[in-house]
Kinemage of the C-alpha trace (Angstrom):
@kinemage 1
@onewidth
@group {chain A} dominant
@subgroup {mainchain}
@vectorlist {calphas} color= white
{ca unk a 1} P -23.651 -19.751 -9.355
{ca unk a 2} L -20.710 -17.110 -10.427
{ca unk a 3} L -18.524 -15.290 -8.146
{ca unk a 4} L -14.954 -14.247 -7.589
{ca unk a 5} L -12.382 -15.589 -5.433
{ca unk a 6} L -8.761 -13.954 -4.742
{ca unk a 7} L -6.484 -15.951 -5.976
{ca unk a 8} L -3.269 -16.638 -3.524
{ca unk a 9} L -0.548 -14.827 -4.280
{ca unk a 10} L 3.610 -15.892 -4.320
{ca unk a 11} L 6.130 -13.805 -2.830
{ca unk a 12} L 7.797 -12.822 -6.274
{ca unk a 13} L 4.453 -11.253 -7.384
{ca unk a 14} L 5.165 -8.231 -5.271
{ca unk a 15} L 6.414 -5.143 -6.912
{ca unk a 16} L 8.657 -3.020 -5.016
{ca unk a 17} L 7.322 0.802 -6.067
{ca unk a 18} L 9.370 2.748 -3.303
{ca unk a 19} L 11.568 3.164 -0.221
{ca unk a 20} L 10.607 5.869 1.844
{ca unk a 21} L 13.584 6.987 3.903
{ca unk a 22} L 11.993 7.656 7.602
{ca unk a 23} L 15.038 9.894 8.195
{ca unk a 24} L 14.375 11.919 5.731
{ca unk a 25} L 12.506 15.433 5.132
{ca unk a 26} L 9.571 13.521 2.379
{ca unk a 27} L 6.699 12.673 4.393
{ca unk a 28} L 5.170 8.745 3.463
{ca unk a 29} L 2.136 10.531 2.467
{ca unk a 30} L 3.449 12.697 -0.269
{ca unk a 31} L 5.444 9.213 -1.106
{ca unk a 32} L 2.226 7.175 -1.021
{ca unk a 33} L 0.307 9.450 -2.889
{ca unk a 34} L 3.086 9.349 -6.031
{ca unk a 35} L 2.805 5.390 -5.806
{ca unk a 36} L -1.111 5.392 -5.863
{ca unk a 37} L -1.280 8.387 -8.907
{ca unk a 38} L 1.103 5.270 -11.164
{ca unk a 39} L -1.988 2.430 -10.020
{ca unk a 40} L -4.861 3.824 -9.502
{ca unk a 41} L -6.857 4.226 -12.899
{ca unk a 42} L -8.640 7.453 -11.760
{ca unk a 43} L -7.691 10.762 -13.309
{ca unk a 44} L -6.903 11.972 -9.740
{ca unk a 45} L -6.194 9.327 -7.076
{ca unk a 46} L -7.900 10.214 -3.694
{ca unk a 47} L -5.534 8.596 -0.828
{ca unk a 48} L -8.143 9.279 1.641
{ca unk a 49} L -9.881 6.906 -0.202
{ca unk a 50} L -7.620 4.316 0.222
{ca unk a 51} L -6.428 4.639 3.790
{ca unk a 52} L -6.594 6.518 6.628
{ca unk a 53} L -3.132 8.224 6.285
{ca unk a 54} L -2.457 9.219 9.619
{ca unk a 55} L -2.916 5.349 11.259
{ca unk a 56} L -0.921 4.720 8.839
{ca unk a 57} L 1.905 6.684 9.786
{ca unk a 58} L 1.080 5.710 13.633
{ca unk a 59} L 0.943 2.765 12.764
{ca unk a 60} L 4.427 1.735 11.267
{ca unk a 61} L 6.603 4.980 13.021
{ca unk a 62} L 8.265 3.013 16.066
{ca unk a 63} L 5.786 4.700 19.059
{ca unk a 64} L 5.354 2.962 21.931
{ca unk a 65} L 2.822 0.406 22.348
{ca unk a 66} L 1.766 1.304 18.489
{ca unk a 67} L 3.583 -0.266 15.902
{ca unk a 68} L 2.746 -2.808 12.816
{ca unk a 69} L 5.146 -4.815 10.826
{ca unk a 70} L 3.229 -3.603 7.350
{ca unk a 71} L -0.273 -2.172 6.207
{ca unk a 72} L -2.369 -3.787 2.750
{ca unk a 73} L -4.783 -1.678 1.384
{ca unk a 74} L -6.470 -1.699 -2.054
{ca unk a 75} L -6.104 0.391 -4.448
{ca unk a 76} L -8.258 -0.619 -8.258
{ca unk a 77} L -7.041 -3.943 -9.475
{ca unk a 78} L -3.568 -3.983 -6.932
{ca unk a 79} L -3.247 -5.134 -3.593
{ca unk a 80} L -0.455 -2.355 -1.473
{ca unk a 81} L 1.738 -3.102 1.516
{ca unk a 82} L 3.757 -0.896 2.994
{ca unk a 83} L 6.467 -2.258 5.344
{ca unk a 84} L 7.845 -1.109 8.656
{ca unk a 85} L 11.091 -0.754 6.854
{ca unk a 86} L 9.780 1.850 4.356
{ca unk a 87} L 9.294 -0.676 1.146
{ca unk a 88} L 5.905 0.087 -1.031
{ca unk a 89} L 4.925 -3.031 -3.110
{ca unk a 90} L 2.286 -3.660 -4.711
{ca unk a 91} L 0.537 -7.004 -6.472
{ca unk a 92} L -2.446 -7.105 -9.126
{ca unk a 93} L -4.915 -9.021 -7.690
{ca unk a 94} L -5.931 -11.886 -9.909
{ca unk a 95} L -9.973 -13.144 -9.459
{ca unk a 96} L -11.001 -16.134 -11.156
{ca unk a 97} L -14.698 -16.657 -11.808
């Protein structure tokens, strides 16, 4: 019997990619979309295929009653978080047969 199983990452295997600045005039999308154009091995990255952009931005924008700590999405053969704080990382996900 073959399959795949993630294998557990280590903090240090994160790669920061960006800090997006909530103060400022860049949206996170046009950010996000810069990060996932440098992973993602298609000629034209789709976010929307990714993640559902505006959650996302619900999601970690301090609203009342709505707020995570980070999102993790998958994007090819890397593993993204973004944090509350504004850090993009991302991880290769290793599989091992």
């Amino acid at each position: 019997m073959s399959g795949t199983a993630a294998t557990p990452s280590s903090p240090q295997d994160w790669e920061t990619l960006a800090v997006h600045d909530w103060e400022s005039d860049t949206e996170l999308i046009v950010e996000l979309a810069g990060v996932l154009d440098k992973l993602s091995s298609d000629d034209v990255p789709v976010l929307d295929e990714h993640v559902d952009a505006e959650s996302l931005c619900n999601g970690l924008q301090a609203v009342e009653g709505r707020q995570f700590t980070e999102v993790r999405f998958s994007v090819d053969t890397h593993e993204v978080r973004i944090r509350q704080n504004g850090v993009i990382e991302a991880q290769r996900q290793l599989h091992s047969e």
